[in-house]
SELO-679427 format. One record per residue: residue in three letters; chain; x, y, z of N, C-alpha, C, O, CB in turn. Coordinates in Angstrom, 1 decimal, padded with zeros to 4 digits, always signed. Glycine has a CB too. Example, Ala and Ser with C-alpha at 12.3 -4.5 7.8 and 13.67 -1.06 7.14 Angstrom:
2
+-----+-------+--------+--------+--------+--------+--------+--------+--------+--------+--------+--------+--------+--------+--------+--------+--------+
! res ! chain !   n_c1 !   n_c2 !   n_c3 !  ca_c1 !  ca_c2 !  ca_c3 !   c_c1 !   c_c2 !   c_c3 !   o_c1 !   o_c2 !   o_c3 !  cb_c1 !  cb_c2 !  cb_c3 !
+-----+-------+--------+--------+--------+--------+--------+--------+--------+--------+--------+--------+--------+--------+--------+--------+--------+
! ala !     A ! +013.2 ! -005.7 ! +007.8 ! +012.3 ! -004.5 ! +007.8 ! +013.2 ! -003.3 ! +007.8 ! +014.2 ! -003.3 ! +008.5 ! +011.3 ! -004.5 ! +009.0 !
! ser !     A ! +012.8 ! -002.2 ! +007.1 ! +013.7 ! -001.1 ! +007.1 ! +012.9 ! +000.0 ! +007.9 ! +013.4 ! +001.1 ! +008.0 ! +014.1 ! -000.6 ! +005.7 !
+-----+-------+--------+--------+--------+--------+--------+--------+--------+--------+--------+--------+--------+--------+--------+--------+--------+
This chain:
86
+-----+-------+--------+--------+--------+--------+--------+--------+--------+--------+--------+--------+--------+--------+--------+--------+--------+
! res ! chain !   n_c1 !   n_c2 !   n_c3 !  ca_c1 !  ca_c2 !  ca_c3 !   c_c1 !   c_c2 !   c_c3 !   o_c1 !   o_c2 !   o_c3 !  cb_c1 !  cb_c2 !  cb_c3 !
+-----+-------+--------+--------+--------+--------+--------+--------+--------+--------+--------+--------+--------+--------+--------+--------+--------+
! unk !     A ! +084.8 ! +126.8 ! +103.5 ! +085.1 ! +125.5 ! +103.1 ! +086.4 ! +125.3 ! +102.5 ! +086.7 ! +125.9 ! +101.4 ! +084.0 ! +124.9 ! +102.2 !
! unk !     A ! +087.3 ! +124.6 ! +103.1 ! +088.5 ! +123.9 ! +102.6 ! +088.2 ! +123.7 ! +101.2 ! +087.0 ! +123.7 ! +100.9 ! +088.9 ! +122.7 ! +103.4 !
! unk !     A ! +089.1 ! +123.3 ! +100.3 ! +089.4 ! +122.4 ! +099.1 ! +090.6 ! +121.7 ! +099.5 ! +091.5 ! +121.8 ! +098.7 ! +089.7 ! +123.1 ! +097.7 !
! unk !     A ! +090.9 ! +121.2 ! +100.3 ! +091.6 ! +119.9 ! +100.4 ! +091.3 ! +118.6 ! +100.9 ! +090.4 ! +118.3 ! +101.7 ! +092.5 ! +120.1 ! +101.0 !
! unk !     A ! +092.1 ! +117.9 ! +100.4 ! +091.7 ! +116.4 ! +101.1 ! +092.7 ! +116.0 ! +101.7 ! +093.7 ! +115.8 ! +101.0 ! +091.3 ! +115.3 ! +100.3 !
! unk !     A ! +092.7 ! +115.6 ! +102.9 ! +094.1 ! +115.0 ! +103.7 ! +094.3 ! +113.8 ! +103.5 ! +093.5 ! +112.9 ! +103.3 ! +094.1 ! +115.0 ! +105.1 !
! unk !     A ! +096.2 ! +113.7 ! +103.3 ! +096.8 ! +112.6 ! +103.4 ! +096.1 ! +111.3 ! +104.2 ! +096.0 ! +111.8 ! +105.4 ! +098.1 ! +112.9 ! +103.9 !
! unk !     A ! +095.6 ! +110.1 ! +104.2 ! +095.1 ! +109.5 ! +105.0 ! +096.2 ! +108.9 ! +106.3 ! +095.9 ! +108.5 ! +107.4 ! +094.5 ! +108.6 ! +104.3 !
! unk !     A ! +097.5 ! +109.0 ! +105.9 ! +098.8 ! +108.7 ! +106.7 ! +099.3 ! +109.7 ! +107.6 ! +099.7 ! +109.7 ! +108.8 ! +100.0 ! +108.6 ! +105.8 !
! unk !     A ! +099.0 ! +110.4 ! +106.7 ! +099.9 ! +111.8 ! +108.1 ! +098.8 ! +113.1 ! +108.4 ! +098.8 ! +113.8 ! +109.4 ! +101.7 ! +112.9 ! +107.1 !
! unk !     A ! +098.1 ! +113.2 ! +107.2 ! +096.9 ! +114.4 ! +107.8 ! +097.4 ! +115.7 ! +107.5 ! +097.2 ! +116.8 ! +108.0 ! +096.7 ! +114.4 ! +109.5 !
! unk !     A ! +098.2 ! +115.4 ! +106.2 ! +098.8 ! +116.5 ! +105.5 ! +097.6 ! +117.3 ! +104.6 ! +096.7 ! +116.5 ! +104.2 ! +100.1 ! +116.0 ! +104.6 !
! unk !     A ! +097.5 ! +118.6 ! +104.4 ! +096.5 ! +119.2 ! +103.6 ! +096.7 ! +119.1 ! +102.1 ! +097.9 ! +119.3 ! +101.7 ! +096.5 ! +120.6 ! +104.1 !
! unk !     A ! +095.9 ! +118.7 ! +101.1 ! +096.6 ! +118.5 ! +100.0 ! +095.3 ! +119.1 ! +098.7 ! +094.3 ! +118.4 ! +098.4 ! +097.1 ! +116.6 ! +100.0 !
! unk !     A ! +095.5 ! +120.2 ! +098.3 ! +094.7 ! +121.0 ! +097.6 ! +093.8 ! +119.9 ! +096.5 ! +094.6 ! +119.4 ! +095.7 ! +095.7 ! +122.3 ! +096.9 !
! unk !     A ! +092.9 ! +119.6 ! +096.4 ! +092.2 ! +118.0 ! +095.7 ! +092.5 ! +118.8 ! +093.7 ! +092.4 ! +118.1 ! +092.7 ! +089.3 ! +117.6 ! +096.4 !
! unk !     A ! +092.8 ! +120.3 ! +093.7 ! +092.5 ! +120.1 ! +091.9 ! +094.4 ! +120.0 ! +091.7 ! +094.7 ! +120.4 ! +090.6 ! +091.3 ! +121.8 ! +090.8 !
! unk !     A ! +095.6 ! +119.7 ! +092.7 ! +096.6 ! +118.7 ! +092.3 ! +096.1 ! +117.6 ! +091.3 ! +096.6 ! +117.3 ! +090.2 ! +097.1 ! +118.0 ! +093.7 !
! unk !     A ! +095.4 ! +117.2 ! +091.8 ! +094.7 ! +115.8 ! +091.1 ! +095.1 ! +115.9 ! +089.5 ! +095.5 ! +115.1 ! +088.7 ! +093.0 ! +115.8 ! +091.3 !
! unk !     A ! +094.5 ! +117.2 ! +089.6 ! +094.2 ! +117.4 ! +087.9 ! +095.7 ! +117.9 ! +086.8 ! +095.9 ! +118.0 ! +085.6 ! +093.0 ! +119.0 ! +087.7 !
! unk !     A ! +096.3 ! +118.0 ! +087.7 ! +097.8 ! +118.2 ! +087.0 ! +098.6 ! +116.7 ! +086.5 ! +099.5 ! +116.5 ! +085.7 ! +099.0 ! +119.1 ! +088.3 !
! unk !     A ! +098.0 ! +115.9 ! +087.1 ! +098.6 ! +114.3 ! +086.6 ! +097.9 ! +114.0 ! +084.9 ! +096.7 ! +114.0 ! +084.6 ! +097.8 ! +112.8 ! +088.1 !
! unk !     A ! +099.0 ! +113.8 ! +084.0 ! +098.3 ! +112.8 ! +083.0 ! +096.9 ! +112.3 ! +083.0 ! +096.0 ! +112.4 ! +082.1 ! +099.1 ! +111.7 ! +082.9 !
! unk !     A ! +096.6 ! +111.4 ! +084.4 ! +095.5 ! +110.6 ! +084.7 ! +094.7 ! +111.0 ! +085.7 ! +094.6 ! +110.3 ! +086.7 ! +095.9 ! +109.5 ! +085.0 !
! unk !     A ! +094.1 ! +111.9 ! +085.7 ! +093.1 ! +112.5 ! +087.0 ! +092.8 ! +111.2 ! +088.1 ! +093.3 ! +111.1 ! +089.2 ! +091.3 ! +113.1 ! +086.3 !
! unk !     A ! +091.6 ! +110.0 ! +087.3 ! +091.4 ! +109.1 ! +088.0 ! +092.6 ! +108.3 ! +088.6 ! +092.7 ! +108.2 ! +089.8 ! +090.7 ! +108.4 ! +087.3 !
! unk !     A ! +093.7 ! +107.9 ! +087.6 ! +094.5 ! +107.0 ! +088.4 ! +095.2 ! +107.9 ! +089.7 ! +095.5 ! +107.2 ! +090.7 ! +095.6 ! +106.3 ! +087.2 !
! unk !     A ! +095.6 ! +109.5 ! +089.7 ! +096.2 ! +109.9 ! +090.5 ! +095.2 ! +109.7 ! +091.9 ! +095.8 ! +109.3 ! +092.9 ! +096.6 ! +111.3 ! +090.1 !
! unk !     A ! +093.8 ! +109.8 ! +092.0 ! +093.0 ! +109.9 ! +093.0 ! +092.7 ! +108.5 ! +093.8 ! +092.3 ! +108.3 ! +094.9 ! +091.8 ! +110.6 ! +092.5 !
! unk !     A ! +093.1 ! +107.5 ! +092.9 ! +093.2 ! +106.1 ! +093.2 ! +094.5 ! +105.9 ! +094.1 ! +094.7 ! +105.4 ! +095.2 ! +093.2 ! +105.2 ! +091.9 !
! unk !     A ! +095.7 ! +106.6 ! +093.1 ! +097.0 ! +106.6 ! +094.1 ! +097.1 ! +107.5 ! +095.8 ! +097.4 ! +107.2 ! +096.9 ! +098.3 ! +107.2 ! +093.0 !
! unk !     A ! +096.7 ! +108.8 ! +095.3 ! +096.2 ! +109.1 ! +096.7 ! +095.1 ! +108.0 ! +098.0 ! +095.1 ! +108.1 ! +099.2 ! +095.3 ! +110.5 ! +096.3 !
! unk !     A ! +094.4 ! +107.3 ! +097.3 ! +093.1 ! +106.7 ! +098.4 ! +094.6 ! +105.6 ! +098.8 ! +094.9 ! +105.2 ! +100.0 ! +090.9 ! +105.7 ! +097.3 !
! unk !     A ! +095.4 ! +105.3 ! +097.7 ! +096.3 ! +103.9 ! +098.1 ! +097.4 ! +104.3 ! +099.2 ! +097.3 ! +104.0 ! +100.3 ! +097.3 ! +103.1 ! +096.6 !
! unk !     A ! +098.5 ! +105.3 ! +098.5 ! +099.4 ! +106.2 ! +099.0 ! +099.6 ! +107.3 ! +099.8 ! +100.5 ! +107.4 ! +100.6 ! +099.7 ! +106.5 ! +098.2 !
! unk !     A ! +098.6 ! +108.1 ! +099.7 ! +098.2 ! +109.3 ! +100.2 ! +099.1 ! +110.3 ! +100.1 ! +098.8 ! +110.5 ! +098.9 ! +097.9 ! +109.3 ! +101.4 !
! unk !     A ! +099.8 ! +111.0 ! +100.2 ! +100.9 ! +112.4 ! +099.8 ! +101.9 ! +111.3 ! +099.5 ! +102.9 ! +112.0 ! +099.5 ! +101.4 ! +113.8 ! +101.1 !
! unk !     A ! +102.2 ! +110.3 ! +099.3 ! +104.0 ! +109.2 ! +099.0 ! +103.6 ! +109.6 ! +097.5 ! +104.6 ! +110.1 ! +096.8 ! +104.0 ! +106.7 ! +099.3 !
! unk !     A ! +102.3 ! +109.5 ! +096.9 ! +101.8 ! +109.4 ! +095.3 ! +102.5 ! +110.8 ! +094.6 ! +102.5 ! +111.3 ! +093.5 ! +099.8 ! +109.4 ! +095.0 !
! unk !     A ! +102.9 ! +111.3 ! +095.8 ! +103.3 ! +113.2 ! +094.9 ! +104.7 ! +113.2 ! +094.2 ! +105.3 ! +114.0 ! +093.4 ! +103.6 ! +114.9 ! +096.4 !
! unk !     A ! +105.2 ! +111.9 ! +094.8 ! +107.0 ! +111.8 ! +094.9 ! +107.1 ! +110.8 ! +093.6 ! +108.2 ! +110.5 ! +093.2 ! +107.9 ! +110.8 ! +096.7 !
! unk !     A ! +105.9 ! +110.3 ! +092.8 ! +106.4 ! +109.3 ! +092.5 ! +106.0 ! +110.5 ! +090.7 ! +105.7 ! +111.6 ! +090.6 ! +105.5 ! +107.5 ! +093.1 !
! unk !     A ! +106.4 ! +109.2 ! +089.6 ! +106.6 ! +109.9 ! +088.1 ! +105.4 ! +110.1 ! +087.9 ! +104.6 ! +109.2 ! +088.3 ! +107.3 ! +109.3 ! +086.8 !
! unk !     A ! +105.2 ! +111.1 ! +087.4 ! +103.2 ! +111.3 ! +087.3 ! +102.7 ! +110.4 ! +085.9 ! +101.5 ! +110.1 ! +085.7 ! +102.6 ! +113.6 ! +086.7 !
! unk !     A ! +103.6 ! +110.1 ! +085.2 ! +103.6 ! +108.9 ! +084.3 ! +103.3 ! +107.6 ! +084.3 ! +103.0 ! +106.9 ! +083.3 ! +104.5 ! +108.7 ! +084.0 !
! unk !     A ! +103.7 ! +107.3 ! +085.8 ! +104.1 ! +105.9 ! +086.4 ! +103.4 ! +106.0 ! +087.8 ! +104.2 ! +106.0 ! +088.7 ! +105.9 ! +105.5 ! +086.6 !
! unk !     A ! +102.2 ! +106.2 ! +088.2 ! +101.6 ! +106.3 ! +089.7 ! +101.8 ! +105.0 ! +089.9 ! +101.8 ! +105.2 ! +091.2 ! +100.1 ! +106.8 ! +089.9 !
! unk !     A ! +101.9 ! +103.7 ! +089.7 ! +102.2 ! +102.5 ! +090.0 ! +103.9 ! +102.1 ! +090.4 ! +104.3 ! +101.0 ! +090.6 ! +101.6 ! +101.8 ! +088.7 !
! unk !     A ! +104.8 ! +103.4 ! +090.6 ! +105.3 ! +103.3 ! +090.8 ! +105.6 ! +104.5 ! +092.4 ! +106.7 ! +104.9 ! +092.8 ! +105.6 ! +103.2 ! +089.6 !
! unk !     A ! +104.6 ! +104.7 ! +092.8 ! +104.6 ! +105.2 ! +094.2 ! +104.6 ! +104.5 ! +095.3 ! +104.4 ! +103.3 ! +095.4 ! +103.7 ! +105.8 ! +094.3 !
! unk !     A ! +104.8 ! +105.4 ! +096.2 ! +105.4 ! +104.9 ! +097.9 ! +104.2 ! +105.2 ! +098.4 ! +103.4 ! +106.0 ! +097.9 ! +106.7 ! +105.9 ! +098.9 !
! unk !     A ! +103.9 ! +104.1 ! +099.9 ! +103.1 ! +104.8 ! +100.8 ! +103.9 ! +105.9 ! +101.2 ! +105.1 ! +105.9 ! +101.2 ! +102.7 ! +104.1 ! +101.8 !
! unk !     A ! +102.9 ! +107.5 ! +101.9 ! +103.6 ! +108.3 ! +102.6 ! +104.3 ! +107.7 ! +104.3 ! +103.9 ! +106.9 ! +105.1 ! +102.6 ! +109.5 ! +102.6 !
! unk !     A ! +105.3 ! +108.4 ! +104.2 ! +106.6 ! +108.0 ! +105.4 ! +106.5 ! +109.3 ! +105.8 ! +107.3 ! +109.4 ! +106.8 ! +108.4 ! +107.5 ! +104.8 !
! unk !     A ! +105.8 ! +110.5 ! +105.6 ! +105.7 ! +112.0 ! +106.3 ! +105.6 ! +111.7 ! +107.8 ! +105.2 ! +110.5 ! +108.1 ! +104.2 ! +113.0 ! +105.8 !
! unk !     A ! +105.9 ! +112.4 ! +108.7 ! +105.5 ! +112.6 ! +110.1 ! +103.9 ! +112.7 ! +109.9 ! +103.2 ! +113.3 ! +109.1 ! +106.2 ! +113.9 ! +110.7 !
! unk !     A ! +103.7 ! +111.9 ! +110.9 ! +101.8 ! +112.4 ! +111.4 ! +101.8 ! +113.6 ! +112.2 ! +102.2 ! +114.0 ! +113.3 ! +100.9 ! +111.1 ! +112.6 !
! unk !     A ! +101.0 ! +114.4 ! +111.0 ! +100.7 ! +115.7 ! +111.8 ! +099.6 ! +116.2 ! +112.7 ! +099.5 ! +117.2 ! +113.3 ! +100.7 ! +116.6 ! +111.1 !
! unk !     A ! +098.3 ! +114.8 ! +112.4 ! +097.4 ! +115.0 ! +112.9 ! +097.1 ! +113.5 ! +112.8 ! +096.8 ! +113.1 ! +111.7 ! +096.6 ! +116.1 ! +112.4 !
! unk !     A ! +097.1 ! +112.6 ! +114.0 ! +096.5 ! +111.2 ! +113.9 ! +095.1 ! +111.1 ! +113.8 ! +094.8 ! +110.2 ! +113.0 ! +096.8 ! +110.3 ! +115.1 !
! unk !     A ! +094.2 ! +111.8 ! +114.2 ! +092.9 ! +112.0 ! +113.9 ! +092.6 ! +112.4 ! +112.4 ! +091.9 ! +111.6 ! +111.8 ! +092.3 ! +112.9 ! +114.8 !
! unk !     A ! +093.0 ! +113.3 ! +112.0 ! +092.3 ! +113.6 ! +110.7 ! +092.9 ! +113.3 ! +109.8 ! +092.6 ! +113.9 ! +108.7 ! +091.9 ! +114.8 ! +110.6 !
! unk !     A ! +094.3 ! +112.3 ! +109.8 ! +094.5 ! +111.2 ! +109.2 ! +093.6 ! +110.0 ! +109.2 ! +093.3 ! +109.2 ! +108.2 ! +095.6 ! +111.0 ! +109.8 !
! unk !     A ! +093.1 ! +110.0 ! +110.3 ! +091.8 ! +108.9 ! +110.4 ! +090.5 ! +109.0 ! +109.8 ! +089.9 ! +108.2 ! +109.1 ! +091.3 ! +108.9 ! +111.6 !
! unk !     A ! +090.3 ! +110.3 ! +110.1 ! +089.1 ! +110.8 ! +109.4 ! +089.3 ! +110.7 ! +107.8 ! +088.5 ! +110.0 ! +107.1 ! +088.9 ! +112.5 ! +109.7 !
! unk !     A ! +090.2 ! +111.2 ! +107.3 ! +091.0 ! +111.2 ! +106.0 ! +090.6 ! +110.2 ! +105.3 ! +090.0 ! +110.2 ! +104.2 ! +092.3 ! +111.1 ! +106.2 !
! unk !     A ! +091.2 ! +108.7 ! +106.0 ! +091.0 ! +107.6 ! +105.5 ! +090.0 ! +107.1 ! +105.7 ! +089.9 ! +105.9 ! +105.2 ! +091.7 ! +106.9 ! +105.7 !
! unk !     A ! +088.9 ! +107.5 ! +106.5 ! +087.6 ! +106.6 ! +106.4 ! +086.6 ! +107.4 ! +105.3 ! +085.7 ! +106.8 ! +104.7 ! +086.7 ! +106.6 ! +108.0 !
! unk !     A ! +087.2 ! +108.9 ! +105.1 ! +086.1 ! +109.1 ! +104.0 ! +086.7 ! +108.6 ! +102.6 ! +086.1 ! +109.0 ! +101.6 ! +085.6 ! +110.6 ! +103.9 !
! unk !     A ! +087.6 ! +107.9 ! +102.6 ! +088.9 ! +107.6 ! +101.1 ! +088.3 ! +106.6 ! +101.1 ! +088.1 ! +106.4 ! +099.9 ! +090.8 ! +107.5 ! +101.0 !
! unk !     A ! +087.7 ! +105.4 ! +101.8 ! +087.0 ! +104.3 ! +102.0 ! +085.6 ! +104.7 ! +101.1 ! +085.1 ! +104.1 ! +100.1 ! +087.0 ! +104.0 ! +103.6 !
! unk !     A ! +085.1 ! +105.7 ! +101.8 ! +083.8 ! +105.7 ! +102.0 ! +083.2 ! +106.5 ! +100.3 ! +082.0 ! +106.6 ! +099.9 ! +083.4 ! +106.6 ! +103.5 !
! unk !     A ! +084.4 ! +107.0 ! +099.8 ! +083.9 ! +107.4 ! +098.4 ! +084.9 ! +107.6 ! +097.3 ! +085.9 ! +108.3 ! +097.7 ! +083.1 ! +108.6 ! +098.6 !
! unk !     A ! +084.9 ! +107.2 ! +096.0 ! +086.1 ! +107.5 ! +095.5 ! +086.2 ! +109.1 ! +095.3 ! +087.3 ! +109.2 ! +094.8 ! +086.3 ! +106.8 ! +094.3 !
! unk !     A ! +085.6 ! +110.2 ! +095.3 ! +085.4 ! +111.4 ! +095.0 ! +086.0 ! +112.3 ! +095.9 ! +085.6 ! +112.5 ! +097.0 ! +084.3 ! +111.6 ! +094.9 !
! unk !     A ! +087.2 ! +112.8 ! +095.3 ! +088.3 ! +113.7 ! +096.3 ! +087.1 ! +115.3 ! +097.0 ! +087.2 ! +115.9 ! +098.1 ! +090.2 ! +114.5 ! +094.7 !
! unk !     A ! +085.8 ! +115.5 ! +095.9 ! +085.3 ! +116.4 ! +096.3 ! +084.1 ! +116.0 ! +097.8 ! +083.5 ! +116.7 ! +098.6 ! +084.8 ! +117.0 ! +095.0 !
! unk !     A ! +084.2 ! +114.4 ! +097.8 ! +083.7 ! +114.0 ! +098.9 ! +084.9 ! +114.3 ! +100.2 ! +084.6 ! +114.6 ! +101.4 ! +083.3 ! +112.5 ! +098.7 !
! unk !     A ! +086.1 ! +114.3 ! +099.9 ! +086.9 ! +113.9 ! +101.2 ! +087.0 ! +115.7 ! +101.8 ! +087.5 ! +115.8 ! +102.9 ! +088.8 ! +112.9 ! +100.7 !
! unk !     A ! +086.7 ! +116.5 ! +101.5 ! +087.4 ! +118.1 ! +101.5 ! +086.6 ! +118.2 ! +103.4 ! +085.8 ! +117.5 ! +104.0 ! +086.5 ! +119.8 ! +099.6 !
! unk !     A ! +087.1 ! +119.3 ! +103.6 ! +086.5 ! +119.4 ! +105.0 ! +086.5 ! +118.5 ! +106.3 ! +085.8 ! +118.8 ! +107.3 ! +085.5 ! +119.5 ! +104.7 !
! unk !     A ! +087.4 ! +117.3 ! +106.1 ! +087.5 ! +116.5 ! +107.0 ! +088.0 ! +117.0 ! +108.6 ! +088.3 ! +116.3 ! +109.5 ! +088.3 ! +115.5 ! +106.4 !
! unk !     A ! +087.9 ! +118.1 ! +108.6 ! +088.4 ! +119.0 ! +110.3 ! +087.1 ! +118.8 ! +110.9 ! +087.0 ! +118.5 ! +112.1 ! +088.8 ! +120.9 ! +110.3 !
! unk !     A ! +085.9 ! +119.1 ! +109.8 ! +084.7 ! +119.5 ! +110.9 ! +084.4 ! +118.0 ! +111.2 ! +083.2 ! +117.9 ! +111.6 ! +083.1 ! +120.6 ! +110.3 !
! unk !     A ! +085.0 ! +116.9 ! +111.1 ! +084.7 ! +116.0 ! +112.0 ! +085.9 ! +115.5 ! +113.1 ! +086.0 ! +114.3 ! +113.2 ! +084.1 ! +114.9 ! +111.2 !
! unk !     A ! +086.9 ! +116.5 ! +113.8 ! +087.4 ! +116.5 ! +114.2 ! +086.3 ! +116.9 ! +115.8 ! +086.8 ! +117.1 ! +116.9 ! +088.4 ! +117.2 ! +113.5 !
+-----+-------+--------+--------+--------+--------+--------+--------+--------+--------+--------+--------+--------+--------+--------+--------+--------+
């Protein structure tokens, strides 16, 4: 089993305990469901001051997948493994 959760934009792999290095656990996981990897670029101080990601799509599907489970739950340990619905 993976520990990541993909970018919902590009389907980048993104290790989910990143999360935990932000000041704000919750607000970072909110900026990922909003941003998706743009939230990495922005001041970990200021997540309201982030980009959507502009990355190349590396995978349009599990970018998809990505973002339907970011919908479907706020819990980054819900999103991990989004390939096996590839």
């Amino acid at each position: 089993m993976s520990l990541d959760a993909n970018c919902r934009f590009c389907g980048e792999p993104w290790d989910i305990y990143e999360f935990h290095s932000f000041p704000n656990y919750n607000k970072a996981v909110k900026a990922f469901q909003k941003y998706g990897c743009g939230m990495f670029n922005a001041d970990p101080d200021d997540l309201d001051s982030a980009s959507k990601c502009s990355n190349p799509v590396i995978n349009p599907q599990l970018a998809a997948i990505a973002g339907a489970l970011q919908e479907l739950s706020d819990y980054p340990d819900e999103w991990m493994d989004a390939e096996q619905y590839l």
